[in-house]
C-alpha positions in Angstrom: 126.9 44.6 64.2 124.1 42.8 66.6 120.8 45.1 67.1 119.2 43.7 70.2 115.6 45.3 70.5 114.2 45.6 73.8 110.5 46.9 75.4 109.1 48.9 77.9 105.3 48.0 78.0 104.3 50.8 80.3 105.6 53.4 77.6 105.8 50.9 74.8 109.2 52.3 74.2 111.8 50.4 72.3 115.6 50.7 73.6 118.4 49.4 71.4 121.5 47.8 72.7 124.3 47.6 69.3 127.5 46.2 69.8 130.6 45.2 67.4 131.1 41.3 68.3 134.5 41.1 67.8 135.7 44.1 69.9 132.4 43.6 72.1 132.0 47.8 72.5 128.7 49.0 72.4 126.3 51.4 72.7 122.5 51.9 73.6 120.0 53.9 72.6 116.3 55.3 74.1 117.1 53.9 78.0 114.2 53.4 80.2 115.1 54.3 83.7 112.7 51.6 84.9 114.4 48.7 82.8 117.4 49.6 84.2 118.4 47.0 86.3 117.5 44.6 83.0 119.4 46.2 80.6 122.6 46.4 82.7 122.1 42.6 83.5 122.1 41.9 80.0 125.1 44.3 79.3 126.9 42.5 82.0 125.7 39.0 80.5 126.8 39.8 77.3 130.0 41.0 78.1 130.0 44.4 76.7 131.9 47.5 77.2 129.3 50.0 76.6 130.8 53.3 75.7 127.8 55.6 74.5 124.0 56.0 76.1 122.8 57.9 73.1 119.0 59.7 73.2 116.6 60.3 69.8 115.4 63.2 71.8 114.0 64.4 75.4 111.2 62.4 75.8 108.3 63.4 77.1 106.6 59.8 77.8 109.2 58.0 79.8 112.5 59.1 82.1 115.8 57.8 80.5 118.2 56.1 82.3 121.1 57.0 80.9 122.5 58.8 84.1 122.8 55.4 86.0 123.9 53.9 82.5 126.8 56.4 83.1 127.3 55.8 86.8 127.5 52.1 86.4 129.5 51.3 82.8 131.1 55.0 82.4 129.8 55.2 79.4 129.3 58.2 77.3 125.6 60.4 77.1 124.7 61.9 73.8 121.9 64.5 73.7 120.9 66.6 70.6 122.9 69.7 70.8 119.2 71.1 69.8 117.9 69.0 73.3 118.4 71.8 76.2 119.9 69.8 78.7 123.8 70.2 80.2 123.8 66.7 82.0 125.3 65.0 78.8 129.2 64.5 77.7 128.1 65.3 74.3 126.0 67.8 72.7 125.1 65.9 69.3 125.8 67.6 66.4 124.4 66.8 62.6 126.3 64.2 60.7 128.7 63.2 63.8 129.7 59.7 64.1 130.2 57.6 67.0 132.7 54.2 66.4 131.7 51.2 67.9 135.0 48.7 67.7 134.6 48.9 63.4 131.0 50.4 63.0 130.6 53.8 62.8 126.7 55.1 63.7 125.8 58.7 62.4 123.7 61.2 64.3 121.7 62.4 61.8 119.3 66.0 62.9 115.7 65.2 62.0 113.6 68.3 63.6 110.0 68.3 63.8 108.7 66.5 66.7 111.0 68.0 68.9 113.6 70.4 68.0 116.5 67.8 69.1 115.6 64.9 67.3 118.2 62.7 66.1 118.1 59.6 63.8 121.5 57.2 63.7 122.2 55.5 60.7 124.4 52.6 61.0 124.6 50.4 57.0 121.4 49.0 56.6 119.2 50.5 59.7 118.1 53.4 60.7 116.7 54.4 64.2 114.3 57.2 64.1 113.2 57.6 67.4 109.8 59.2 67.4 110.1 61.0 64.6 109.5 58.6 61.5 107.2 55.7 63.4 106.1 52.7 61.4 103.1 53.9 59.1 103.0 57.0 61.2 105.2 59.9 62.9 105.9 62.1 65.8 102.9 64.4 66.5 104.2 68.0 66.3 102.5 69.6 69.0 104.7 70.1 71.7 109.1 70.8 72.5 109.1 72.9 70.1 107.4 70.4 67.5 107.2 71.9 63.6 105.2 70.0 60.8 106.6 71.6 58.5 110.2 70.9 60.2 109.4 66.8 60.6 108.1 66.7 56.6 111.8 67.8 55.5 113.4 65.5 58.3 111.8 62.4 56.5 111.2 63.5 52.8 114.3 65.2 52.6 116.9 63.0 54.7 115.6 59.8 55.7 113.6 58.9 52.6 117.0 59.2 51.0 117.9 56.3 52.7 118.4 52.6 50.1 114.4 51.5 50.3 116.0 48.1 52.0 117.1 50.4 55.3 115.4 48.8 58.2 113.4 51.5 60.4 113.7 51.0 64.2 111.3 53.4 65.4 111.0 54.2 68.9 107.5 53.2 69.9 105.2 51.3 68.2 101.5 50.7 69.4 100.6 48.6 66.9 102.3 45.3 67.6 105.0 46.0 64.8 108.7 46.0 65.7 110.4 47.7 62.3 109.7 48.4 59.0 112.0 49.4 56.0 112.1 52.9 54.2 111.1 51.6 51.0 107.9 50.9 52.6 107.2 53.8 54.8 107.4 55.6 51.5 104.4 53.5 49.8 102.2 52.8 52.8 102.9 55.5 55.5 99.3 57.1 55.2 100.9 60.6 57.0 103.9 61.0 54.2 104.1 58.2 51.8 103.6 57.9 48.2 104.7 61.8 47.7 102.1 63.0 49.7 102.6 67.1 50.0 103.9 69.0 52.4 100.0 71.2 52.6 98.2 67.9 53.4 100.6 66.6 55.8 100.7 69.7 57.1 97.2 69.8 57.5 97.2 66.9 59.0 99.4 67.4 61.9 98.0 70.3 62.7 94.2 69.4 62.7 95.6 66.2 65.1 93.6 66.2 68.5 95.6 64.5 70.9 95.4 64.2 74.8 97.9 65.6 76.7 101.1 62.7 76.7 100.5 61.9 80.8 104.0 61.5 82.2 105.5 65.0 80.6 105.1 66.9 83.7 107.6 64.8 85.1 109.5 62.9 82.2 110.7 66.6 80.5 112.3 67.8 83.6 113.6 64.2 84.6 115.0 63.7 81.0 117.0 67.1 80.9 118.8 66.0 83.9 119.6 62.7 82.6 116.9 60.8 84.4 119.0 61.4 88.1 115.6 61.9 89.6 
């Protein structure tokens, strides 16, 4: 399996194009409707056959762009069946699995920043999306967000993960690209080190964070597949 990790600097989102390189089928995950035109280049270049545009959740920093990922490769969209949006062929569902060529990547439900989110674990990584971050996580104040939901999501399912998993989170602001779960849970100062679920909860819910600025418009964009 190849992991190519790609960024959007205006939402400093990371997208992940995976592919199997013997049978060259792939799948891509967190689309950014402005990189577009780069990411289907580099499908192109590569000589994939993408068959799934796959979302952690409906974002509410950037638009997706898995409608014109469809349009152009007739690929697959995945959506949580939690996400609340009919534009996708599939309505994700807890522990389902999606085959690249011999790879198989399972949709894993971890609520709590918003009620859709889904991790997929492929052997060896993990990509959380926005709701295990590196040394941080999802704030819980919006879609439906739940502190209490997003402590069991990563206590409970993806701190079960072998410590040597590599976390592909789907932002980072810090400058770092992924970390492993073994060391979220020593150093993530939200979670880590058995922290419990009262403090944590505390502090989610004492968090005072602006408004995210594109949601007005990335929401509804996202819940039509970004074919805005």
């Amino acid at each position: 399996m190849q992991v190519k990790q790609l960024f959007d600097q205006d939402t400093w989102t990371y997208t992940y194009l995976l592919y199997d390189e013997k049978t060259r089928e792939a799948a891509i995950i967190d689309s950014v409707k402005e990189q577009f035109e780069r990411d289907s280049n580099y499908i192109k270049a590569l000589g994939l056959d993408l068959k799934y545009a796959l979302e952690t959740h409906v974002h509410a920093d950037h638009i997706t762009a898995t409608g014109q990922l469809r349009n152009e490769f007739a690929c697959k969209v995945g959506v949580s069946e939690f996400g609340g949006t009919n534009c996708a062929d599939i309505q994700i569902t807890d522990g389902q699995v999606f085959k690249i060529g011999d790879q198989e990547i399972k949709a894993v439900h971890t609520p709590g920043h918003t009620n859709g989110d889904v991790s997929y674990v492929i052997d060896g990584f993990v990509f959380t999306g926005d709701a295990l971050l590196i040394r941080a996580c999802g704030r819980t104040d919006f879609q439906q967000g739940d502190s209490s939901a997003l402590y069991e999501s990563i206590t409970q399912k993806l701190f079960t993960l072998p410590d040597e998993t590599v976390v592909y989170p789907g932002h980072d602001y810090d400058g770092f690209t992924s970390s492993t779960i073994g060391e979220e849970k020593m150093l993530n100062p939200r979670l880590g080190n058995n922290k419990p679920k009262e403090e944590f909860m505390h502090i989610m819910d004492t968090m005072d964070l602006p408004k995210p600025r594109r949601i007005d418009v990335a929401v509804p964009g996202n819940l039509v597949c970004g074919l805005v």
